[in-house]
C-alpha positions in Angstrom: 15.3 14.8 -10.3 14.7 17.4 -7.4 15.9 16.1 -4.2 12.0 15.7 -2.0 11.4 18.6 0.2 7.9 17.4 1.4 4.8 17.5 -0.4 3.7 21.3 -1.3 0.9 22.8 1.1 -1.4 22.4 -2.6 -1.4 19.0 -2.7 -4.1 17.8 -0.3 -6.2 21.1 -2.0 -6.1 20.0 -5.2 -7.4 16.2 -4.4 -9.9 18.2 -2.7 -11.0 20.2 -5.0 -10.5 16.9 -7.6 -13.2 14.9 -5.4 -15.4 17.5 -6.2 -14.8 19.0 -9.7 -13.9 15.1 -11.2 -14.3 15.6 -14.2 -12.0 15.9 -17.5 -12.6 19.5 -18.3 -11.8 20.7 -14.6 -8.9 18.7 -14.4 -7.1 19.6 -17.6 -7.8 22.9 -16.7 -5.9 22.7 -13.5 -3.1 19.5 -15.4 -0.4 21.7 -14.4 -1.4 22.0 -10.7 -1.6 17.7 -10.6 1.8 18.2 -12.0 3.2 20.6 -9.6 1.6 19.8 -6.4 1.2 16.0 -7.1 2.9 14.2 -9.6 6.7 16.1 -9.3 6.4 15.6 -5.7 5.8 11.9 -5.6 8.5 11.4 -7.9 11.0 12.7 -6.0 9.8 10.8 -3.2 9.9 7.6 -4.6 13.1 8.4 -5.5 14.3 9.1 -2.2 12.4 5.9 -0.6 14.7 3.4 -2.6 17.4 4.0 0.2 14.4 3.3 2.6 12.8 0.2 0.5 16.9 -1.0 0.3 17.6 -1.0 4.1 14.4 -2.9 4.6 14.6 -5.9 1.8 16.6 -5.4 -1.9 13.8 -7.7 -3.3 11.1 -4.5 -3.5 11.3 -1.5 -5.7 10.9 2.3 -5.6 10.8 3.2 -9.6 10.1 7.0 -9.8 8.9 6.6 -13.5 5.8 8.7 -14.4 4.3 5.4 -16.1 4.5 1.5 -15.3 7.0 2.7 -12.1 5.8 2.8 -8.0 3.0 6.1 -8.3 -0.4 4.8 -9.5 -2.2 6.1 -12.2 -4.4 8.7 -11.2 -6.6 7.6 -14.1 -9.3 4.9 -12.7 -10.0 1.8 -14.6 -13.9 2.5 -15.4 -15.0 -0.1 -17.3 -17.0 -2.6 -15.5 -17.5 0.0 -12.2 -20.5 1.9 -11.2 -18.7 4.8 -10.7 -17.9 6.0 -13.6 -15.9 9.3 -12.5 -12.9 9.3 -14.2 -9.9 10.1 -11.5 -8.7 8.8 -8.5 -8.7 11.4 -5.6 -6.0 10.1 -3.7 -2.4 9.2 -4.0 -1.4 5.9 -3.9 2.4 4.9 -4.1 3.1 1.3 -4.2 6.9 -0.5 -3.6 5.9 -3.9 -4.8 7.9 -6.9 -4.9 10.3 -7.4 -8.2 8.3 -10.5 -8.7 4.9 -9.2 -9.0 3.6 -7.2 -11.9 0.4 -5.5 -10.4 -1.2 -4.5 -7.3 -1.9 -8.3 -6.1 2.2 -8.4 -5.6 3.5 -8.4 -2.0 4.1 -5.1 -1.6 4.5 -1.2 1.0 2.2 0.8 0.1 1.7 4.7 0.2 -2.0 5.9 0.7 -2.4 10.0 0.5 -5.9 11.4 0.9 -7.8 14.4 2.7 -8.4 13.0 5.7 -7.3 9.6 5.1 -3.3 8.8 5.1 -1.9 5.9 5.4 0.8 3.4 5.3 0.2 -0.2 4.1 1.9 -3.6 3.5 1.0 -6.7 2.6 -0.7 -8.7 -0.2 -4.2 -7.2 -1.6 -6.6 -9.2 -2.9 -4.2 -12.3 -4.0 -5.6 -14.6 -6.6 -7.4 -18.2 -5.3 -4.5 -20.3 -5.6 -2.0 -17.8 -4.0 -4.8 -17.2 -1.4 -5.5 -20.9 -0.4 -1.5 -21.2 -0.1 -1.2 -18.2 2.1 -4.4 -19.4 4.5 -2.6 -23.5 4.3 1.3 -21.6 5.3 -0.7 -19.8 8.3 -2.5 -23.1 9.7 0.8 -24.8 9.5 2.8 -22.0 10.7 0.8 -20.2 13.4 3.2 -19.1 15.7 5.3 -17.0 13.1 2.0 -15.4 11.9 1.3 -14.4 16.0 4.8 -12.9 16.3 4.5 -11.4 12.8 1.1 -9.5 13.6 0.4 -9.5 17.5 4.1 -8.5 18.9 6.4 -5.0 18.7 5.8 -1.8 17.1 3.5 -3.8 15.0 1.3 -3.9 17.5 1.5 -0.6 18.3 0.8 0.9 15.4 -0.6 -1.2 12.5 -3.7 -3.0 12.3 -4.8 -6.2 9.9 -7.6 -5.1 7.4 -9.5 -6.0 4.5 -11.9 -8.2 3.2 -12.9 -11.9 5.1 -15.2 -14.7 4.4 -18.4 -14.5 6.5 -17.9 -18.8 7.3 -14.9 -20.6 7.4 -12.6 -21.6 4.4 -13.6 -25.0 2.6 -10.9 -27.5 3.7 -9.6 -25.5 6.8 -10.1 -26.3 10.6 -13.5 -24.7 11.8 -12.1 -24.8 15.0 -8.7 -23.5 14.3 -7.4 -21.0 16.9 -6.2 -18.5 13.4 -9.7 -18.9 11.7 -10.5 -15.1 12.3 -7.0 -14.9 10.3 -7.4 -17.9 7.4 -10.8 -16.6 6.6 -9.2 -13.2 5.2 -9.6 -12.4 1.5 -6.6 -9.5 1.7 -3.3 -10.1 4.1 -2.6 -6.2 4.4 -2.1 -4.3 7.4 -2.6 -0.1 7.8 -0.8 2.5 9.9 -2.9 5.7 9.6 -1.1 8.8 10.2 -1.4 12.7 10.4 -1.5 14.1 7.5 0.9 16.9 8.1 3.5 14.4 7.9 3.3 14.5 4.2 4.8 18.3 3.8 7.8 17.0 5.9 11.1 16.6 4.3 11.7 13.5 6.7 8.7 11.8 5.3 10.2 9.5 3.6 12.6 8.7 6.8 9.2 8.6 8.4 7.7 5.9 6.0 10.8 4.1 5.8 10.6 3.6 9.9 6.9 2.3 10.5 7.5 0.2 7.1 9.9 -1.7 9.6 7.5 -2.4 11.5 5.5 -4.6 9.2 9.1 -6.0 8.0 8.1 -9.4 9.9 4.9 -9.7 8.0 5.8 -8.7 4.7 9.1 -11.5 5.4 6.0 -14.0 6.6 4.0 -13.8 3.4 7.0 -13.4 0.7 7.8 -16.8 2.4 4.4 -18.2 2.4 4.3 -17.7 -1.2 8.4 -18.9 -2.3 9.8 -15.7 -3.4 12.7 -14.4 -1.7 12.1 -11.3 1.1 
């Protein structure tokens, strides 16, 4: 596989022109310009992020397989949404944790979109059980949540997002001083960043940096649910 040089200056074009032209006609029409400006390109930089993923924990992987490895289908899952368009228009790159088999794992996360790039980490959406046991390790562990999320370059540059609960959680402390944290449905934080920094060949040293940042969380909540970070 082609060492990564940066993403090609088509890439953020085509998902352009995707968002407006998705259909299945237009993009087998243009399959080989996915392939070119999209798909090769991600490969070879999920290869080059296992050093990255390594240095930061060996428990998450960077699998540069074109199916069932770290780039997400660009394919969407149609049948019970509204939307009924067929492709995704962004590129989404996910390093989850060897335990987990979907997007719900613990996982750094890879978000490239016209006008919209980001980094991620965290746990998205976790099921009820795994959720309640997150929100009971946060009550009983407040202070390492604090430092995980409030301290460092965290601080600086990543923000907690997502979903929460309108009231408080059934069973948990209305009056807790985390509750703005226990009633979240998704423990993920985001770094946004320029997208110009996706055609750089230090990218992925780029990635592998900020993910560092959330390090301390991701540690947090692979420990909140007993796998090893």
């Amino acid at each position: 596989m082609a060492q990564f040089q940066g993403f090609p200056r088509g890439c953020l074009p085509f998902l352009r022109q995707l968002a407006k032209n998705n259909n299945r006609p237009w993009f087998n029409e243009n399959k080989q310009r996915y392939e070119d400006c999209v798909r090769h390109p991600a490969l070879a930089f999920i290869a080059d992020m296992d050093a990255e993923i390594r240095k930061l924990s060996p428990n998450f992987l960077a699998l540069p397989r074109k199916v069932g490895g770290s780039l997400m289908r660009v394919y969407r899952d149609t049948r019970f949404a509204n939307d009924k368009t067929p492709f995704k228009t962004n590129v989404g790159i996910q390093f989850r944790h060897e335990s987990g088999k979907d997007v719900h794992a613990p996982g750094f996360y890879v978000h490239i979109e016209p006008g919209n790039c980001f980094l991620g980490a965290g746990i998205w959406r976790p099921e009820r059980p795994v959720l309640n046991t997150i929100r009971e390790f946060i009550a009983d562990n407040p202070n390492a949540w604090r430092q995980a999320t409030r301290t460092g370059g965290f601080k600086k540059r990543w923000a907690l997002a997502g979903e929460s609960l309108v009231r408080p959680p059934r069973g948990f402390d209305p009056e807790h001083p985390l509750l703005d944290d226990l009633k979240r449905k998704d423990f993920i934080a985001l770094m946004h960043f320029d997208e110009a920094e996706i055609g750089e060949p230090g990218f992925t040293r780029f990635a592998g940096r900020h993910f560092k940042d959330a390090a301390e969380l991701m540690a947090y909540l692979c420990m909140a649910v007993d796998v090893d970070y």
